[in-house]
C-alpha positions as CSV (number, residue, x, y, z in Angstrom):
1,X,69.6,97.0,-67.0
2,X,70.4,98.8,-63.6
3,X,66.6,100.0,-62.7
4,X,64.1,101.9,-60.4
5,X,61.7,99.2,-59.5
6,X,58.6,101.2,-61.1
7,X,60.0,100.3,-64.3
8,X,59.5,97.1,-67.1
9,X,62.0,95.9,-69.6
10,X,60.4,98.2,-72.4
11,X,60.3,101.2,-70.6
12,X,64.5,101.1,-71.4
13,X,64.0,101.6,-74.7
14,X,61.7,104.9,-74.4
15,X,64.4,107.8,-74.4
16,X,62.0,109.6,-72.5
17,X,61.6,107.5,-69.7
18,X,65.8,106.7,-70.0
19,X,66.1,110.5,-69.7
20,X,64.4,110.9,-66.3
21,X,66.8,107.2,-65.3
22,X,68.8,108.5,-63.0
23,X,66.6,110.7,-61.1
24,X,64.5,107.2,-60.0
25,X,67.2,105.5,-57.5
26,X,67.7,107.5,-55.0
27,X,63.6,107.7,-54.4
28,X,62.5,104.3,-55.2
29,X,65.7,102.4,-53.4
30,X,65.7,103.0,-49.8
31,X,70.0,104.2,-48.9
32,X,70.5,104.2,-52.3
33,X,74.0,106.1,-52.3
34,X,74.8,103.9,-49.1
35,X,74.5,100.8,-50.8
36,X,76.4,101.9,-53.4
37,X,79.7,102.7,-50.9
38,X,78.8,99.4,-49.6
39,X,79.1,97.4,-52.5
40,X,82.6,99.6,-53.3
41,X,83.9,99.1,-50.3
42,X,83.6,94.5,-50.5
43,X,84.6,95.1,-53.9
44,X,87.8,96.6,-52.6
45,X,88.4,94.0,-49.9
46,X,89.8,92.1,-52.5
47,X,90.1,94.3,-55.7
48,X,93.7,95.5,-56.3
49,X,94.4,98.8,-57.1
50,X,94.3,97.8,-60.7
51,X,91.5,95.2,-60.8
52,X,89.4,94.2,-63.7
53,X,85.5,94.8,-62.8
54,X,82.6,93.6,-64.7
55,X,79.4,95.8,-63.9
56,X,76.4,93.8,-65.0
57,X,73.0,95.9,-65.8
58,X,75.1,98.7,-67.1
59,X,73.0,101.0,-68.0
60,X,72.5,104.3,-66.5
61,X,75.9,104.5,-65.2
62,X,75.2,105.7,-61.3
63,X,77.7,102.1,-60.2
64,X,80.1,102.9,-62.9
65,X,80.5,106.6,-61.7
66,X,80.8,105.6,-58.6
67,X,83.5,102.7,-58.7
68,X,85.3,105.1,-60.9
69,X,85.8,108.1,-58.7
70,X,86.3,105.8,-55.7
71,X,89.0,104.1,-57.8
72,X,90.8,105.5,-60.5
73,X,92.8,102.6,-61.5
74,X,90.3,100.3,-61.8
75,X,90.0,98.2,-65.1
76,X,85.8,99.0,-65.4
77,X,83.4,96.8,-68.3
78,X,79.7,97.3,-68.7
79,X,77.2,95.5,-70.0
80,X,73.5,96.5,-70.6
81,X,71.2,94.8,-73.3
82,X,69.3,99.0,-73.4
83,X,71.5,101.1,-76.3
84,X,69.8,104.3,-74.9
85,X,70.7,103.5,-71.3
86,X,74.3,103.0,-72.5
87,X,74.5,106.0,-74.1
88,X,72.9,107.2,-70.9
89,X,75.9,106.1,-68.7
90,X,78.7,107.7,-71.3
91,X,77.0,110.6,-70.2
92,X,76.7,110.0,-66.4
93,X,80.4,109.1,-67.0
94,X,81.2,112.4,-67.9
95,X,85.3,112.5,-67.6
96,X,85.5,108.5,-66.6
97,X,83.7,108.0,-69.5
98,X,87.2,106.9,-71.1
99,X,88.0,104.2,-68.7
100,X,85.1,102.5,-69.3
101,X,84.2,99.9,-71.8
102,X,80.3,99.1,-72.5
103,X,79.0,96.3,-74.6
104,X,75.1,96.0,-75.2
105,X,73.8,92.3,-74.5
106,X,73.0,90.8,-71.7
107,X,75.9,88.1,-69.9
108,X,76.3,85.9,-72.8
109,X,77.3,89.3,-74.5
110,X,80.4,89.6,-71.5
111,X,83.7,89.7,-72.3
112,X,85.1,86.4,-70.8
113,X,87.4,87.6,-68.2
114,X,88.9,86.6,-66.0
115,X,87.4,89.4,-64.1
116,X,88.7,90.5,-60.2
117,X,85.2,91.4,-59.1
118,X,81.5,91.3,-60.4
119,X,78.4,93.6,-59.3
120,X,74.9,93.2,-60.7
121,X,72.8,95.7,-58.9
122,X,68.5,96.3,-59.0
123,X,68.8,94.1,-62.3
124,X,68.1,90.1,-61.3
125,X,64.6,91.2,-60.4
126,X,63.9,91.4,-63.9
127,X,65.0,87.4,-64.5
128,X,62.7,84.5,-63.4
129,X,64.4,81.8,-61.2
130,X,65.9,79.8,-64.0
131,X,67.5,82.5,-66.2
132,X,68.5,84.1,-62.9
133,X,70.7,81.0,-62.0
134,X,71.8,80.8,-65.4
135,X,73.1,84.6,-65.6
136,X,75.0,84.4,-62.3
137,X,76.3,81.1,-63.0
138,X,77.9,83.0,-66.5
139,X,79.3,85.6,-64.2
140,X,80.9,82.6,-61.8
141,X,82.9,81.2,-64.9
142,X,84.2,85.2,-65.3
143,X,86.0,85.5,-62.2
144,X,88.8,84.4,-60.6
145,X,88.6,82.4,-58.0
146,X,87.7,84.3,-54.6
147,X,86.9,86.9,-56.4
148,X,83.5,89.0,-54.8
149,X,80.4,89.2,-56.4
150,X,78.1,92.1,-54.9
151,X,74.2,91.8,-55.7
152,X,71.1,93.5,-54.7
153,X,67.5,93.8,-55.9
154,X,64.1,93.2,-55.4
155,X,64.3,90.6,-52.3
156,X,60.7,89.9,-50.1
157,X,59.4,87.1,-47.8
158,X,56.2,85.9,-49.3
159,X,54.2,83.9,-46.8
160,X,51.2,84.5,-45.6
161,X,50.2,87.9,-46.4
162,X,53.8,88.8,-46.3
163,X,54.4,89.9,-50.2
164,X,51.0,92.5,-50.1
165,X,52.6,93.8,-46.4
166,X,55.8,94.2,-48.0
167,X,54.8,96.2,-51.0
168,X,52.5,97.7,-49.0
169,X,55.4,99.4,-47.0
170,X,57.5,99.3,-50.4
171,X,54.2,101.9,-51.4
172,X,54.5,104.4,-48.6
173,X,57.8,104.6,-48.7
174,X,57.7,106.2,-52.2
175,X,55.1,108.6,-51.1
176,X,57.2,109.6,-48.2
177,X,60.1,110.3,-50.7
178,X,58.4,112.8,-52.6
179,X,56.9,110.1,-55.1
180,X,53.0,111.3,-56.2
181,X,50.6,109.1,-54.8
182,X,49.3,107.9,-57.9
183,X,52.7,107.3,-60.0
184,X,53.4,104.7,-56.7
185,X,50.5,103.0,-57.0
186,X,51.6,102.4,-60.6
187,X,55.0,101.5,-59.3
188,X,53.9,98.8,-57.3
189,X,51.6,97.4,-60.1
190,X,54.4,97.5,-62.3
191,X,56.2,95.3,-59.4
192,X,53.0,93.1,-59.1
193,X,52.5,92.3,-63.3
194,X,56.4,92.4,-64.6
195,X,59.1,91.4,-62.0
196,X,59.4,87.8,-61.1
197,X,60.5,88.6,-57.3
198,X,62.1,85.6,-55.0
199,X,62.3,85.3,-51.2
200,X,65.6,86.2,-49.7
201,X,66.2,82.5,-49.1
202,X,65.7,81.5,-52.5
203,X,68.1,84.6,-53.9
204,X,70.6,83.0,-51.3
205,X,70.4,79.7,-52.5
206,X,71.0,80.9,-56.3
207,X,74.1,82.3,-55.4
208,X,75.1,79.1,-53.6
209,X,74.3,76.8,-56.6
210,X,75.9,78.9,-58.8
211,X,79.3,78.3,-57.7
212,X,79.7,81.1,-54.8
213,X,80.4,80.3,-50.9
214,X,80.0,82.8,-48.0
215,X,76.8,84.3,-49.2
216,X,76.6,87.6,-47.0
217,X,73.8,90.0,-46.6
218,X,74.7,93.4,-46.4
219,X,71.9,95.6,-47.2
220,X,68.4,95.3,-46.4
221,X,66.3,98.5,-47.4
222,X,62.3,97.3,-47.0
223,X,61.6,95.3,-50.3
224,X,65.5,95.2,-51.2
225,X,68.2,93.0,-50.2
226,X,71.8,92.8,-51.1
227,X,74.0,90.1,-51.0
228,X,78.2,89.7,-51.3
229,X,79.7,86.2,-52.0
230,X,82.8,85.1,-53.3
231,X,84.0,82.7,-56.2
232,X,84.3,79.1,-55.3
């Protein structure tokens, strides 16, 4: 469920809103296309030419495109629990569309590997703490062992006064993309009411508990982090 933070759950079922998907990103995720490059390029540190990839939160497509191009020979599976954001990435796809094989459900839905490397990115906002350990412990038992697993979502320190600064700044920096004032307001209440956000530390520790060593932050764009770690 690969999403523009300004969006619930629901709103991937409205073909309307999936429709206008892939526009979101780039505005509402600060280096958007430089993340992705990131997260190819640690995949590659230790994905063969032929590796078998699992994309968690699917839908969409913009990761699948992009590991695809990048690397023809990769082996690429996607799974998104949204049919319309599926049918969505067949069409971002385009020509890859062939190489790739999508499954609707969430992990439990994954096919069981073993997989070479693992990405789930701007999805594990959407989990709270206890379903979020549970999903990236179900990608752990998927891989092989040292095999990387690239993350990166919804991330903010939340002491004092920290949270309302940080999507405060998270704010302006939609209206400085082009964003209408009004629809970020509604972003960031979106945010607020649907998206059980952690602090960096916590995110770290998830990956840690869930059977991954050498947890490395790579990205930081404002109110997003991403992380790379590697199977224990």
């Amino acid at each position: 469920m690969n999403s523009g933070p300004s969006e619930n759950a629901s709103g991937f079922t409205d073909p309307q809103a999936v429709a206008r998907y892939t526009e979101g990103p780039p505005k509402f995720v600060p280096g958007y296309y430089s993340m992705q490059s990131m997260a190819t390029l640690l995949l590659a540190e230790r994905a063969l030419d032929d590796a078998r990839v699992l994309v968690l939160g699917a839908g969409g497509g913009l990761e699948l495109k992009a590991f695809a191009q990048s690397h023809p020979r990769w082996c690429l599976e996607g799974v998104d629990p949204s049919a319309e954001m599926l049918k969505l990435a067949e069409q971002t796809l385009g020509e890859h569309a062939p190489r790739v094989r999508l499954h609707q459900g969430y992990i439990d839905d994954a096919p069981a590997g073993p997989f070479d490397a693992a990405t789930c990115l701007l999805t594990l906002h959407f989990l709270a703490r206890e379903e979020r350990l549970r999903t990236v412990v179900e990608v752990r038992r998927r891989l092989k062992v040292d095999a990387p697993f690239v993350v990166a979502h919804l991330s903010i320190p939340q002491g004092n006064g920290e949270r309302y600064l940080w999507l405060e700044r998270h704010t302006a920096f939609l209206v400085a993309s082009g964003v209408d004032a009004e629809q970020a307001a509604k972003a960031r209440s979106a945010i607020e009411t649907h998206l059980p956000i952690l602090t960096p530390e916590q995110d770290e520790a998830i990956l840690r508990d869930a059977g991954f060593s050498n947890v490395s932050l790579f990205y930081a764009g404002f109110t997003f982090r991403g992380w790379v770690a590697y199977a224990k």
